[in-house]
C-alpha positions in Angstrom: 61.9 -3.2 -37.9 64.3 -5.8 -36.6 68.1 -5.6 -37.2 68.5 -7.7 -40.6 71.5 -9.4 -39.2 71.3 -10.3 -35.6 67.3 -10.1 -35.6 67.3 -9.3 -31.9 67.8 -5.2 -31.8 65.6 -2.8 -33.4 67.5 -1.0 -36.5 68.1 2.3 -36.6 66.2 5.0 -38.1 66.3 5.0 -42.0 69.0 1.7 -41.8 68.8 -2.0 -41.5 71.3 -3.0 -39.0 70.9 -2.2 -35.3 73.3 0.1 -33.4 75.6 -3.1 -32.1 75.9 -4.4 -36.0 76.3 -1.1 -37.4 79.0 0.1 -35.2 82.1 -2.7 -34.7 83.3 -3.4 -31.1 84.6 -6.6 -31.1 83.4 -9.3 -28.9 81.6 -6.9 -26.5 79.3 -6.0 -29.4 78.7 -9.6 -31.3 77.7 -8.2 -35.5 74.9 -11.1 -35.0 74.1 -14.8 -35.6 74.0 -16.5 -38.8 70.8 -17.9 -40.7 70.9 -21.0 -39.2 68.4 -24.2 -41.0 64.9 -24.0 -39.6 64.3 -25.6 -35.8 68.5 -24.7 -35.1 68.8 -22.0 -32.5 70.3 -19.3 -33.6 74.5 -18.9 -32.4 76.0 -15.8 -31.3 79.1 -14.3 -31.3 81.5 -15.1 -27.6 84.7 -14.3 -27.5 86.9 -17.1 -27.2 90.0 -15.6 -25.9 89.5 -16.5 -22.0 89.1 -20.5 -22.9 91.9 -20.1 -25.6 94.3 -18.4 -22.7 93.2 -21.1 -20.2 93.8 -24.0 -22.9 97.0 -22.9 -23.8 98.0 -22.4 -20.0 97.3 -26.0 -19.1 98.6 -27.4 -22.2 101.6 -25.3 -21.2 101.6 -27.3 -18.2 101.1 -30.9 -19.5 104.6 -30.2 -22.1 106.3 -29.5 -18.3 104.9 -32.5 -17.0 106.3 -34.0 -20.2 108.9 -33.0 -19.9 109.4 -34.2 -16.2 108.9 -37.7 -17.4 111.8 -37.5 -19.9 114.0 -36.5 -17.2 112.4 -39.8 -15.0 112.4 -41.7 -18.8 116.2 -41.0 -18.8 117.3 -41.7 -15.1 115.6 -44.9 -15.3 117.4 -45.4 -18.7 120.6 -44.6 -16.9 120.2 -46.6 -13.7 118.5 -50.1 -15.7 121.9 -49.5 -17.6 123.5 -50.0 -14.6 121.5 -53.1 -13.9 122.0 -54.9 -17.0 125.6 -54.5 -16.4 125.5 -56.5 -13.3 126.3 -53.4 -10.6 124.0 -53.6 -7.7 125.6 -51.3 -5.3 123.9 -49.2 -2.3 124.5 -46.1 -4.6 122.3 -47.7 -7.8 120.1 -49.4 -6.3 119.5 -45.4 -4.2 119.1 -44.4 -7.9 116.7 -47.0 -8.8 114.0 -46.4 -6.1 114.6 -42.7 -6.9 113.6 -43.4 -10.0 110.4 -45.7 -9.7 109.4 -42.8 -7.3 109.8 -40.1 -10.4 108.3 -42.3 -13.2 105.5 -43.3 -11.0 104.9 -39.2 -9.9 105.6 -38.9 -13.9 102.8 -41.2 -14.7 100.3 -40.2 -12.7 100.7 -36.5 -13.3 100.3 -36.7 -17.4 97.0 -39.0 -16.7 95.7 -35.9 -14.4 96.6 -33.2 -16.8 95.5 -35.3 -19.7 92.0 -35.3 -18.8 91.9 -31.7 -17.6 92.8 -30.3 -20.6 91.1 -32.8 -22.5 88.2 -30.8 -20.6 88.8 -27.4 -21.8 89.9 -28.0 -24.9 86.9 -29.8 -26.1 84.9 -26.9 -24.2 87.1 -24.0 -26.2 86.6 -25.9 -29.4 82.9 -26.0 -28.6 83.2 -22.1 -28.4 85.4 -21.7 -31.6 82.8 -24.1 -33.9 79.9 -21.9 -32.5 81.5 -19.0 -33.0 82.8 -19.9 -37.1 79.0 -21.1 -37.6 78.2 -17.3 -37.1 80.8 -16.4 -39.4 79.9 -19.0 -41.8 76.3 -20.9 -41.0 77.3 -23.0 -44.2 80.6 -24.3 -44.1 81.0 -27.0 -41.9 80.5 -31.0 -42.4 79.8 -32.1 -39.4 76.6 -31.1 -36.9 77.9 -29.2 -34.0 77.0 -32.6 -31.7 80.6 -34.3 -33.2 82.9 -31.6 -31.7 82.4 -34.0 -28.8 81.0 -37.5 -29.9 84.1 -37.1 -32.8 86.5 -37.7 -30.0 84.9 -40.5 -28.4 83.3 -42.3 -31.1 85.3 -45.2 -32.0 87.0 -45.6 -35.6 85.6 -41.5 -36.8 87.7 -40.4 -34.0 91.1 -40.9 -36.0 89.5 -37.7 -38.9 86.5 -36.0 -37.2 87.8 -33.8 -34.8 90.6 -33.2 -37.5 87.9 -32.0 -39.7 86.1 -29.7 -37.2 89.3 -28.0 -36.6 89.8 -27.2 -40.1 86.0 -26.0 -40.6 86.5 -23.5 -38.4 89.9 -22.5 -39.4 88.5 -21.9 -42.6 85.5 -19.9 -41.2 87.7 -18.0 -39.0 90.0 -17.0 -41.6 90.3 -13.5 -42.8 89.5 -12.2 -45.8 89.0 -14.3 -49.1 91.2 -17.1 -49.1 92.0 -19.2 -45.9 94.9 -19.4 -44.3 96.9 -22.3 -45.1 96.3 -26.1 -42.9 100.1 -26.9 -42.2 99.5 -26.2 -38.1 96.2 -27.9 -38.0 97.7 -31.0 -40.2 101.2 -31.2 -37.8 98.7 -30.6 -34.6 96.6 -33.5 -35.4 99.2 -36.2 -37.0 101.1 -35.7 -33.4 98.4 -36.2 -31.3 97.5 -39.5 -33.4 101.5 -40.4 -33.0 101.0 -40.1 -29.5 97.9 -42.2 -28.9 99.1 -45.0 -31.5 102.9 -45.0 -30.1 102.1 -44.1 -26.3 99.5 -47.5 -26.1 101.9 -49.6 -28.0 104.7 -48.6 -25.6 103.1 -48.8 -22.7 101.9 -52.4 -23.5 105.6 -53.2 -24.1 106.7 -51.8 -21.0 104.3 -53.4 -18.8 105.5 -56.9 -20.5 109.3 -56.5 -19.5 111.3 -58.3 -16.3 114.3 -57.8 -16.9 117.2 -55.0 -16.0 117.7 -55.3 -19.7 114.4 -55.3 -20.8 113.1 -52.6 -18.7 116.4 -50.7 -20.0 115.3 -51.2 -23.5 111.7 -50.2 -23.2 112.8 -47.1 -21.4 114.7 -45.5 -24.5 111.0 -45.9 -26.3 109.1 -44.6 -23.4 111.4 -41.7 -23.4 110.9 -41.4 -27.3 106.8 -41.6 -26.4 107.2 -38.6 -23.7 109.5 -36.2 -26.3 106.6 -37.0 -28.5 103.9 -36.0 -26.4 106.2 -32.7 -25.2 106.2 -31.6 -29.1 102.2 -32.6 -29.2 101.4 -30.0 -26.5 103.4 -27.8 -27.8 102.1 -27.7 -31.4 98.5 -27.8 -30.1 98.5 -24.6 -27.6 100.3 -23.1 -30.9 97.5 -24.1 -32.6 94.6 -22.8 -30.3 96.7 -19.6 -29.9 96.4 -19.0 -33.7 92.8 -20.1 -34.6 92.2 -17.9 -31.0 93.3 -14.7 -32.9 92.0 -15.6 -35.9 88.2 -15.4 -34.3 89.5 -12.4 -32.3 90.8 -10.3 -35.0 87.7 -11.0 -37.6 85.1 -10.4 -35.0 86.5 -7.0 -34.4 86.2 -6.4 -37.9 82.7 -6.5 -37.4 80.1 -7.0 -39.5 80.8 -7.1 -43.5 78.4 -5.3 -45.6 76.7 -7.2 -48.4 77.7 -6.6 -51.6 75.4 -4.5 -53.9 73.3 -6.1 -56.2 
């Protein structure tokens, strides 16, 4: 007779789970797949503690490339200053190519480390939502398709994503009541803060001339970068969590059923 929960294994003698269900090992060991609806493969258990390292690693590096470009944000802040005021010595105008160097280095190093961890974050949260549908085949509202159309489809993308996170937070929560949604809610209403106020900001800077202009625009690009520093920040916090959370129920292992 096949194992009643990962219907792979044969069950032991005289039981109904296999060796790998009966006996919890964490991640090495999945407990099984879920009863998924009929024509859906059938998920199994992978440990998502490898992509959750990576992700936090290069989200680690995009808050010190952030961070880089406040330092830029705020020389060019200092130097336009200087501008404005009317000084146009050797020494600032030094400053000022030093500074279109930086913010230009700045620039271009957030739009690289954007879209690798854009990457493996969508490929860890592809790991994480398979993972919660063994955990619970039931509790999700959205097909497993969205954890990457729901970043890239126009208008959903400002709630989906949101609401695949939280899915599987709930899924991967352990034992009866899941934990509560502040990190998830703080992650997401950054990273919308950071699209909506980053394209604005750029559109203004791109408009301004002027020493003074390009001074004033500068203290909001500045603003935009701290913004995105705190964004990475919360969001490796966030995959660290919901990365444990998987961790620590799969090595649980499997729960029995209740008796009837």
């Amino acid at each position: 007779m096949l194992c009643s929960r990962c219907h792979h294994f044969e069950a032991a003698p005289d039981g109904v789970l296999c060796t790998a269900c009966a006996t919890p090992a964490g991640f090495a060991a999945p407990p099984g797949a879920g009863t998924p609806a009929a024509g859906t493969p059938k998920v199994w258990l992978r440990s998502p503690v490898g992509l959750g390292w990576a992700t936090v690693a290069l989200l680690g590096v995009a808050a010190a490339v952030d961070l880089f470009a406040v330092a830029a944000d705020y020389l060019r802040y200092d130097v336009t200053g200087d501008l404005a005021a009317g000084d146009s010595g050797a020494a600032v105008l030094d400053r000022a190519d030093t500074s279109d160097v930086l913010t230009g280095l700045a620039a271009g190093a957030q739009l690289v480390v954007l879209l690798v961890c854009a990457v493996v974050f969508v490929i860890w949260l592809w790991r994480v939502r398979v993972n919660a549908e063994v955990f619970a085949p039931d509790g999700h509202r959205q097909a497993r398709g969205w954890v990457i159309a729901g970043w890239i489809v126009p208008f959903v993308s400002l709630w989906y994503p949101r609401r695949i996170v939280l899915d599987v937070w709930d899924a991967s929560s352990v034992g009866d009541r899941p934990r509560g949604h502040a990190l998830v809610n703080v992650w997401w209403t950054l990273w919308l803060l950071t699209n909506v106020v980053g394209r604005f900001l750029a559109n203004l800077a791109g408009e301004a001339e002027t020493s003074q202009e390009i001074h004033d625009t500068t203290r909001q690009l500045l603003f935009a970068d701290a913004l995105d520093l705190a964004a990475a920040l919360v969001a490796a916090a966030m995959v660290l969590r919901l990365t444990r959370m998987q961790d620590e129920k799969a090595r649980r292992g499997p729960t029995a059923p209740a008796a009837v």
